[in-house]
C-alpha positions as CSV (number, residue, x, y, z in Angstrom):
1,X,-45.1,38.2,69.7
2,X,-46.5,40.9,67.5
3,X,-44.7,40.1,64.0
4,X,-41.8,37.3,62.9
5,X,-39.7,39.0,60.6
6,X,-36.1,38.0,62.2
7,X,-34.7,36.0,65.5
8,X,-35.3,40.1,67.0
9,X,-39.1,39.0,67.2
10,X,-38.5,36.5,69.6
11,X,-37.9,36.7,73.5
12,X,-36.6,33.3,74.3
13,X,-35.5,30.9,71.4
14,X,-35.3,27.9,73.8
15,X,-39.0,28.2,75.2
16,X,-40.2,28.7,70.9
17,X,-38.0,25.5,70.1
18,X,-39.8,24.0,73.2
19,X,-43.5,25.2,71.8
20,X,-42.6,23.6,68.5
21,X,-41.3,20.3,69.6
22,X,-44.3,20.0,71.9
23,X,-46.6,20.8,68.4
24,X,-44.6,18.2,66.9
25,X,-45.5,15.8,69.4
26,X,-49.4,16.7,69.6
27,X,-49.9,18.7,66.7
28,X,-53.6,18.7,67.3
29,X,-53.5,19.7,70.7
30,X,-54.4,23.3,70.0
31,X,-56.5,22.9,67.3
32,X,-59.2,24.9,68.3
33,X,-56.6,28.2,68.7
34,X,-57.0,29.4,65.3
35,X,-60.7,28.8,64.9
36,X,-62.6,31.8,62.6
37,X,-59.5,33.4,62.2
38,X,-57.8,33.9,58.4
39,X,-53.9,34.0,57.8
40,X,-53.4,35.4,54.3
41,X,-50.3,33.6,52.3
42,X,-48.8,36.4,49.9
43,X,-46.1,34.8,47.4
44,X,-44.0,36.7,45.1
45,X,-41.4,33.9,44.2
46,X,-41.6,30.0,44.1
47,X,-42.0,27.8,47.5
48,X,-43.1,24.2,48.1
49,X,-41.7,23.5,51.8
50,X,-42.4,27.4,53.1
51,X,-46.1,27.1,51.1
52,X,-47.1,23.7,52.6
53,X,-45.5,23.5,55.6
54,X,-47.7,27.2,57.1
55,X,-51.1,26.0,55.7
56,X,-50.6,22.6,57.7
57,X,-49.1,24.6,60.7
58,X,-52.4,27.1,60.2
59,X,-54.7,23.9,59.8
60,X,-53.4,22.6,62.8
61,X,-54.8,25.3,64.5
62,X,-58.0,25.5,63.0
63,X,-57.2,28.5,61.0
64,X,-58.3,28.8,57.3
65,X,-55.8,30.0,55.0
66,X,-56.1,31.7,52.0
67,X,-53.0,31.7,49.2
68,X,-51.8,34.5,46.7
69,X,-49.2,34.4,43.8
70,X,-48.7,37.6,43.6
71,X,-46.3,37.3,40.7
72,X,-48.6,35.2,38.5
73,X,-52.2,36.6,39.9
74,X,-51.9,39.7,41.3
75,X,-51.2,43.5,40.2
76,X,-47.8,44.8,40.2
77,X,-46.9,46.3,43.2
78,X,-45.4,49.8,43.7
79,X,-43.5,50.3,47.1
80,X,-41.8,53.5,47.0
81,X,-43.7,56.6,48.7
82,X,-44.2,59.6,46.7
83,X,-44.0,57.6,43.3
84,X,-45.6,59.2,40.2
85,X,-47.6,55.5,39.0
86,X,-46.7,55.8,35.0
87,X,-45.0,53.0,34.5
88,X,-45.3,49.0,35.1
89,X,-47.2,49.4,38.8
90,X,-50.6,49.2,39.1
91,X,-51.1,49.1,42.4
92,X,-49.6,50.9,45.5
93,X,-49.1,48.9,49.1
94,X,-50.8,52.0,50.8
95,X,-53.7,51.0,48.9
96,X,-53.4,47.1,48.7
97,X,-51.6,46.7,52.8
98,X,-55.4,48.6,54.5
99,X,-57.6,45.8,52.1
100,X,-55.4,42.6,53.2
101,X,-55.7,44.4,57.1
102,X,-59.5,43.8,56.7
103,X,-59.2,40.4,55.0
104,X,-57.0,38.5,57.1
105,X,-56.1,38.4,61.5
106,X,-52.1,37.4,60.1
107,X,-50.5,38.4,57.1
108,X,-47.6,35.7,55.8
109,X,-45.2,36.9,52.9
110,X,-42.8,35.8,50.8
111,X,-40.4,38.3,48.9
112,X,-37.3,37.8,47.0
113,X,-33.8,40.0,46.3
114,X,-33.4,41.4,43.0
115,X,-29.7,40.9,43.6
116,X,-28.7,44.3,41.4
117,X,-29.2,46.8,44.3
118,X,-27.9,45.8,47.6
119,X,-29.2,48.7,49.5
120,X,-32.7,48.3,47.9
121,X,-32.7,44.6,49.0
122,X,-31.2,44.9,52.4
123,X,-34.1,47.7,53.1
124,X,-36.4,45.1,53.5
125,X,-39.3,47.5,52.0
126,X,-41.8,45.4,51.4
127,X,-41.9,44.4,54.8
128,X,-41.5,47.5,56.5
129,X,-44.0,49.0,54.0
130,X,-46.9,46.1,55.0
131,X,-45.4,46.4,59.2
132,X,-46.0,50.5,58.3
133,X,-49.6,50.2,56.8
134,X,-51.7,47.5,58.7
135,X,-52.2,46.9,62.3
136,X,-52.3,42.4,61.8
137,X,-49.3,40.4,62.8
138,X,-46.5,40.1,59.9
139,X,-45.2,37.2,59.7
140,X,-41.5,36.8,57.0
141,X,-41.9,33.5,54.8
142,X,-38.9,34.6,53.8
143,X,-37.4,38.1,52.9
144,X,-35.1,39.9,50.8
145,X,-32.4,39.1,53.9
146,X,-33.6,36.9,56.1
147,X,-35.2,33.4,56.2
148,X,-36.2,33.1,60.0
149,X,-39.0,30.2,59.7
150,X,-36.1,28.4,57.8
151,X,-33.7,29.1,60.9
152,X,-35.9,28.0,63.7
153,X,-36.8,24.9,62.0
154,X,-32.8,24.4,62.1
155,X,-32.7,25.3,65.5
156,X,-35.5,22.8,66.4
157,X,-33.3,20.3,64.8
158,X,-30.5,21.0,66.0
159,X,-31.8,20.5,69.7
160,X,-33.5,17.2,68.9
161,X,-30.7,15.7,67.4
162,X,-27.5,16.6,69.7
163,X,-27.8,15.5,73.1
164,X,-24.1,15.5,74.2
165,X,-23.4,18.1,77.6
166,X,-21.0,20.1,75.4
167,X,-21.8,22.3,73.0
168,X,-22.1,21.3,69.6
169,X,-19.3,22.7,66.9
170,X,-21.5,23.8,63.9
171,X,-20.1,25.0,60.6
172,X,-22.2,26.8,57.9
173,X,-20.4,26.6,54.7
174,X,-20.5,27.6,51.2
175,X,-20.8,25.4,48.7
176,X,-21.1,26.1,44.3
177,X,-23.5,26.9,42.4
178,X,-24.7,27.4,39.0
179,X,-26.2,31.0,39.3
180,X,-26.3,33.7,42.1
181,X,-28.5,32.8,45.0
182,X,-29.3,35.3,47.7
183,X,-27.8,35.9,51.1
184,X,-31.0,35.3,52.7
185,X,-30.7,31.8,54.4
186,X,-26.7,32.1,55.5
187,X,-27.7,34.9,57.2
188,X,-30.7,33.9,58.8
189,X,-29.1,30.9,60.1
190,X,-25.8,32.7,61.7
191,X,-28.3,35.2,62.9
192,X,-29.6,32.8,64.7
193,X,-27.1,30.7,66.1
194,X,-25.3,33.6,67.4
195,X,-28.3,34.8,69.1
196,X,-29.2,31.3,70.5
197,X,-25.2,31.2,72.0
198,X,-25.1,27.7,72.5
199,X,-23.0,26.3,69.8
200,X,-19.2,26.5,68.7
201,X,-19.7,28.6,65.4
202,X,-17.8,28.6,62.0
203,X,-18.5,30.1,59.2
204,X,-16.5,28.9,56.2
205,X,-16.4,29.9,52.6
206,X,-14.3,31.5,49.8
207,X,-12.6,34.8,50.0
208,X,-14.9,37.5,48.9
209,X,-18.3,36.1,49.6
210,X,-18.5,37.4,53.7
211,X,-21.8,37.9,54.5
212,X,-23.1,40.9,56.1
213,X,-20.7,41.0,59.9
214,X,-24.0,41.6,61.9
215,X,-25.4,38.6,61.5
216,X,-21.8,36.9,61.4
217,X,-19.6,38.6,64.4
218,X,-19.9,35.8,66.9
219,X,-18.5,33.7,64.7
220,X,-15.2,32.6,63.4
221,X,-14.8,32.8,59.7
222,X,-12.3,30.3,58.1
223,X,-11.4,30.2,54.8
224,X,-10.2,26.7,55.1
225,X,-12.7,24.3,54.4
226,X,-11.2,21.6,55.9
227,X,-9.6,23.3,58.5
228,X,-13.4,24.7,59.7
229,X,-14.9,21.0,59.4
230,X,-12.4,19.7,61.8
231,X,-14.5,17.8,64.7
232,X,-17.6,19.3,63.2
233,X,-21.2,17.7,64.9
234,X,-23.2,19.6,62.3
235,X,-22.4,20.8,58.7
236,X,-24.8,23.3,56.9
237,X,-24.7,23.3,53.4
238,X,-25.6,26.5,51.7
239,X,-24.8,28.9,48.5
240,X,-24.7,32.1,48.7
241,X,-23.7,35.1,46.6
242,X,-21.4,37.8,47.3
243,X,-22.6,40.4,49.5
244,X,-19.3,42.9,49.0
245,X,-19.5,42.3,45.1
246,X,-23.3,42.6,45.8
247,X,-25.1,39.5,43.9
248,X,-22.2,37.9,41.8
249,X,-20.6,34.9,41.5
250,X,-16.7,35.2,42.4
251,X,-15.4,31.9,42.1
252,X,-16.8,28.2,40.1
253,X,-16.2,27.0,43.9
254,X,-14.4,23.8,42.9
255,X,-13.6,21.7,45.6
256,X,-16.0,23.3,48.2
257,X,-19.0,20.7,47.2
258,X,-19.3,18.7,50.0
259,X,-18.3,15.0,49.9
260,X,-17.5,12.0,52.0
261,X,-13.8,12.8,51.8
262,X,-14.8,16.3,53.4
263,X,-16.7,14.5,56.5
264,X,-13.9,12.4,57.5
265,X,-12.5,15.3,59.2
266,X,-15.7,15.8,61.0
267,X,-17.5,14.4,64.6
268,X,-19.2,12.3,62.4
269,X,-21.2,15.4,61.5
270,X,-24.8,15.8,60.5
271,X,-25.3,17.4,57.2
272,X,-28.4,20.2,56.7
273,X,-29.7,22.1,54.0
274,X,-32.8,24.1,53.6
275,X,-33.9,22.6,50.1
276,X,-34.1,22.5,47.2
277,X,-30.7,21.3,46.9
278,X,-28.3,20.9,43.3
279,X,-27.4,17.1,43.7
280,X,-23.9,16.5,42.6
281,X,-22.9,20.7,42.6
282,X,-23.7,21.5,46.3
283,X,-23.9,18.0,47.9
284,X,-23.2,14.8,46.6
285,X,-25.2,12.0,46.3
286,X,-23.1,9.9,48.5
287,X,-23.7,12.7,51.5
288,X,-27.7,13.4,50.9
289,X,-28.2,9.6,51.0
290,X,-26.2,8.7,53.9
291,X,-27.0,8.5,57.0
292,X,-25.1,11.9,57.5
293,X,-27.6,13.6,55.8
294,X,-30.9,15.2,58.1
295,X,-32.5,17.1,55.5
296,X,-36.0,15.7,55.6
297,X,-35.9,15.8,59.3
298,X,-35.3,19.7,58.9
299,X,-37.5,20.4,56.5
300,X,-40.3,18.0,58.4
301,X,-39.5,20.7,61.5
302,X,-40.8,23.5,59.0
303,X,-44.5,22.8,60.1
304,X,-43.8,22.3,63.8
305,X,-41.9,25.7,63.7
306,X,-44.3,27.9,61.7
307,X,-46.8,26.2,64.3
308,X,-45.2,27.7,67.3
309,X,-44.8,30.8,65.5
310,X,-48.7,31.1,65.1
311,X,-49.4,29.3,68.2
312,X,-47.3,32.1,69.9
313,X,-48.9,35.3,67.6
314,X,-52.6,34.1,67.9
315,X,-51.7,33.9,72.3
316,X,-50.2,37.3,72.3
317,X,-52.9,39.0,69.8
């Protein structure tokens, strides 16, 4: 594995949920993988769960890890090649992506949408720009798109929690919020169920807030709620804004938070949801403190999965 930007990185989901669950077991089992090797943490937005979850996973593996806010401590970057620097940029990734080369053996960062220009956003340039100008593994704490550390930790928790010989019905669906929130999640997560194939997929929401049909065409959309939770074995809970009407909010979603009345129609589903989560607008109380709810297991999974991510960069580099 020479970056982890999306579930395209990866040969064989199965064998990284595998690698994970076996860090989880022993996390110190490799611990001397990492050892005098740096993995640089670039942030431009907030992050408690991605943030703390990759420095354990790196200190698990002896690495040291170094962490930069590069909204609140760090120049403004400029992205775009060819730009005449007169404005608010000080500093240009061609210039700043060869220095963090030399610094670090794996480069993490985490970027967020602007939500105003969907083509802009959905170029992923930062990413492609630090993939273009440094020869170190890339690894996406989240994109302007994507979320794929976030997916395999569902993955991983999906497989350690359904043990039925079927395969399991799951159901991402939309739930309100109180401002726009990015696409980035939803898609990650029906990126990678579809490219793990072993699950019944649904993907339920709202008219007018269909995500991007790459990562959604293996699945069925519903605009039913209820219909699409119907013998259900896992419900994700996520918002998302719309992707046609590219970062607004289209509807007040009433009736979509979920709530006991909407599990009844379920397989006694387990409820997921990245974090941090609106109590009382995306999920109810009743839900998060059931025994429904497997949020902290998912987001305990965040350090075994970033683990295996290393684990499986630091083996092939």
């Amino acid at each position: 594995m020479k970056n982890f930007t999306s579930v395209h990185d990866v040969t064989d989901i199965d064998a990284l949920v595998q690698t994970a669950l076996a860090c989880k077991k022993e996390p110190f089992a490799n611990k001397y993988a990492g050892v005098n090797k740096r993995v640089g943490l670039l942030f431009m937005n907030p992050s408690m769960r991605t943030r703390i979850s990759t420095q354990l996973a790196a200190k698990n593996l002896g690495m040291d890890t170094i962490v930069f806010n590069i909204d609140k401590d760090g120049w403004k970057l400029e992205l775009e090649d060819g730009a005449v620097m007169n404005g608010t940029t000080v500093e240009h990734i061609k210039d700043a992506a060869p220095v963090l080369n030399a610094y670090f053996d794996i480069l993490c960062v985490r970027t967020f949408p602007a939500l105003i220009d969907r083509a802009e956003d959905y170029s992923e340039v930062l990413l492609n720009q630090l993939i273009k100008h440094t020869n170190i593994p890339i690894v996406s704490l989240e994109s302007t798109t994507l979320h794929p550390l976030q997916s395999l930790a569902d993955i991983i928790t999906i497989t350690e929690t359904f043990k039925e010989d079927r395969k399991p019905k799951i159901v991402l669906t939309w739930a309100p919020h109180i401002k726009p929130i990015p696409q980035c999640v939803a898609n990650s997560f029906a990126q990678w169920v579809n490219a793990w194939g072993k699950a019944d997929f649904v993907v339920t929401h709202p008219e007018g807030y269909e995500l991007k049909e790459e990562f959604t065409k293996n699945a069925t959309i519903e605009y039913d709620q209820h219909k699409a939770l119907h013998d259900a074995d896992f419900v994700y809970v996520k918002n998302w804004s719309s992707y046609k009407d590219y970062g607004k909010i289209l509807t007040d979603g009433a009736g979509w938070m979920l709530t006991p009345g909407h599990l009844s129609a379920t397989n006694n589903a387990k409820v997921m949801h990245c974090l941090p989560v609106r109590r009382n607008v995306e999920l109810s109380d009743k839900v998060l403190d059931s025994v429904h709810s497997i949020v902290t297991q998912q987001a305990t999974n965040r350090v075994c999965a970033a683990q295996a991510v290393l684990s499986e960069i630091l083996n092939s580099n």
